[in-house]
TIPAZA-491431 format. One record per residue (C-alpha): residue number from 1; residue in one letter; x, y, z. Coordinates in steps of 0.5 Angstrom, whole numbers, plus 2048, in hexadecimal, padded with zeros to 3 digits. Each point is the difference from the previous one (the first is absolute). Layout:
+-----+---+-----+-----+-----+
:   k : r :  px :  py :  pz :
+-----+---+-----+-----+-----+
: NUM : A :   X :   Y :   Z :
...
+-----+---+-----+-----+-----+
END
This chain:
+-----+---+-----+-----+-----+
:   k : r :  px :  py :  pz :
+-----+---+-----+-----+-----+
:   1 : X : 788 : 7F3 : 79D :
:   2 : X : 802 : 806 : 801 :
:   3 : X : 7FF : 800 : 807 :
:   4 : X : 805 : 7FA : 800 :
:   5 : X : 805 : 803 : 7FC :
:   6 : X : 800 : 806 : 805 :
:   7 : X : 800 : 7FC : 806 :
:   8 : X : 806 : 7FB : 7FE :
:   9 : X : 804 : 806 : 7FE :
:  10 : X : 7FF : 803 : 807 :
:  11 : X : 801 : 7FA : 803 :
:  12 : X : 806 : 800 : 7FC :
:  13 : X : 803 : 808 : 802 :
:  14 : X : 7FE : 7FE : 807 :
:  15 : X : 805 : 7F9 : 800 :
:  16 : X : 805 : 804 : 7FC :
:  17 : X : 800 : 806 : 806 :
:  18 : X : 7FF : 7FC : 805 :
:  19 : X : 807 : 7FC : 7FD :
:  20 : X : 804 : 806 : 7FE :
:  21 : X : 7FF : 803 : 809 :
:  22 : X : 803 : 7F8 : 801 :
:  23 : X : 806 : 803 : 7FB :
:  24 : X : 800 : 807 : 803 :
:  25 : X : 800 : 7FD : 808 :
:  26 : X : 805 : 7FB : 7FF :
:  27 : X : 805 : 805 : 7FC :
:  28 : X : 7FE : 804 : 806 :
:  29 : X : 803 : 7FB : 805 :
:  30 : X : 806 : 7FD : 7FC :
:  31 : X : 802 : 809 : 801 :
:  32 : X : 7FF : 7FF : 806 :
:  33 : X : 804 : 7FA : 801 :
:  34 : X : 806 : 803 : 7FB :
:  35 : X : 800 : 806 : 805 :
:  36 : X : 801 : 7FC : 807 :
:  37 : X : 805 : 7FC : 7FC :
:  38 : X : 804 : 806 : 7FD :
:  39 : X : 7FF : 803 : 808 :
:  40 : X : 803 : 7F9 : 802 :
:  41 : X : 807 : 800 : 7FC :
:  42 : X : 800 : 808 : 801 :
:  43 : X : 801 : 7FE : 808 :
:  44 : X : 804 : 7FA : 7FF :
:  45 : X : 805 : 806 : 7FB :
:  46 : X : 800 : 804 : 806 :
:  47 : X : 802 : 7FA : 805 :
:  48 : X : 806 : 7FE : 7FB :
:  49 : X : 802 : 806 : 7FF :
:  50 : X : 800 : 801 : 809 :
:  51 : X : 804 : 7F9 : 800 :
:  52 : X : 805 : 802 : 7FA :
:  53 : X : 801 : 807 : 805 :
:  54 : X : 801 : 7FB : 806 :
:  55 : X : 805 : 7FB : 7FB :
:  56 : X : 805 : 806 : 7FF :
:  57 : X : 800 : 803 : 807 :
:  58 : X : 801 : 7F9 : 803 :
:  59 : X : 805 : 7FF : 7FB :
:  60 : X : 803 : 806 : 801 :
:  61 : X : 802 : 7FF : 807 :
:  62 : X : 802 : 7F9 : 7FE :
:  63 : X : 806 : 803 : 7FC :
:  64 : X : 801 : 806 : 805 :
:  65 : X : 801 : 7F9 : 806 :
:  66 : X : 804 : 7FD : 7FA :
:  67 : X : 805 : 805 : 800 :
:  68 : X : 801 : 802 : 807 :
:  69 : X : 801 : 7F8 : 801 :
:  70 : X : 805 : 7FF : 7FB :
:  71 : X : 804 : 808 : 803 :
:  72 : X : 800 : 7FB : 806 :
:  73 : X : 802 : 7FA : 7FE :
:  74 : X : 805 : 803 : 7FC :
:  75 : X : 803 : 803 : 807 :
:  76 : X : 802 : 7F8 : 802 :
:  77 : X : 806 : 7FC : 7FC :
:  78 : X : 802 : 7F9 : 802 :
:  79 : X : 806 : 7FE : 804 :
:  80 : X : 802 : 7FA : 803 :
:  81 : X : 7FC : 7FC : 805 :
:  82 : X : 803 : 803 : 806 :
:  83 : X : 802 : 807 : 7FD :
:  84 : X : 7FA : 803 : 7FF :
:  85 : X : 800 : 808 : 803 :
:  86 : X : 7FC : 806 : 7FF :
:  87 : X : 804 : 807 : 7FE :
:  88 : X : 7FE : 804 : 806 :
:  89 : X : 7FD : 800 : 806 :
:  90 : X : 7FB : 805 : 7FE :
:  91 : X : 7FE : 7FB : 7FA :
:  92 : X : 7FF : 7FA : 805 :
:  93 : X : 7FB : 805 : 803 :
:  94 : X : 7FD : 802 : 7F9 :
:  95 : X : 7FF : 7F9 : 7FE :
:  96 : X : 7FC : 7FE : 807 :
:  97 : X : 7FC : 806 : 800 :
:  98 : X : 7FE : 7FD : 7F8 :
:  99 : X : 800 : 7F9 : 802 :
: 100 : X : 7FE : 7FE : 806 :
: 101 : X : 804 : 7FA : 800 :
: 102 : X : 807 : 7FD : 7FF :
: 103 : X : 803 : 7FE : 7FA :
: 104 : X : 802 : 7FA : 7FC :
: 105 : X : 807 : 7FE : 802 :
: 106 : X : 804 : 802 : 7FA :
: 107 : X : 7FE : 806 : 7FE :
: 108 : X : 803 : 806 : 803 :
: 109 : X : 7FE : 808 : 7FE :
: 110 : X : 805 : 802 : 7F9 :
: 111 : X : 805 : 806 : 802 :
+-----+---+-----+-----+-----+
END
């Protein structure tokens, strides 16, 4: 009877150690797995923070080209179809260097 007792209360140890290893083994994985996804969202901060950069630096030029188109356009008013000139001939020359390309009709550089 007391063989019995003894053994049922092994058999009873040996399934509680065995289930709390299962517990400690899955706690181990479900860190491991925390970890790999801390890492993940670390580099997906770092590749925002390198679009964020590449965002302010393309907009930066975008301003920079903004501003050196309307100095440009501001340079042209409107005349009448017909009446359109350019101030000088050094600007004619500075307009085809920048442009390449002719002009709408109507417009002619601001004096």
């Amino acid at each position: 009877d007391i063989s019995s007792t003894i053994a049922g209360a092994v058999e009873e140890q040996t399934a509680t150690t065995n289930e709390m290893g299962r517990n400690v083994a899955e706690a181990a994985k479900g860190s491991g797995e925390i970890a790999q996804n801390i890492t993940t969202v670390a580099q997906a901060a770092g590749s925002t923070t390198e679009g964020a950069g590449n965002a302010q630096k393309a907009a930066s030029e975008l301003a920079r080209m903004a501003a050196e188109l309307q100095q440009l356009v501001g340079q042209f008013r409107y005349e009448a179809p017909g009446k359109a000139r350019l101030a000088s001939a050094q600007s004619t020359r500075e307009m085809t260097a920048k442009a390449r390309g002719s002009r709408p009709a109507g417009l002619a550089r601001a004096r």
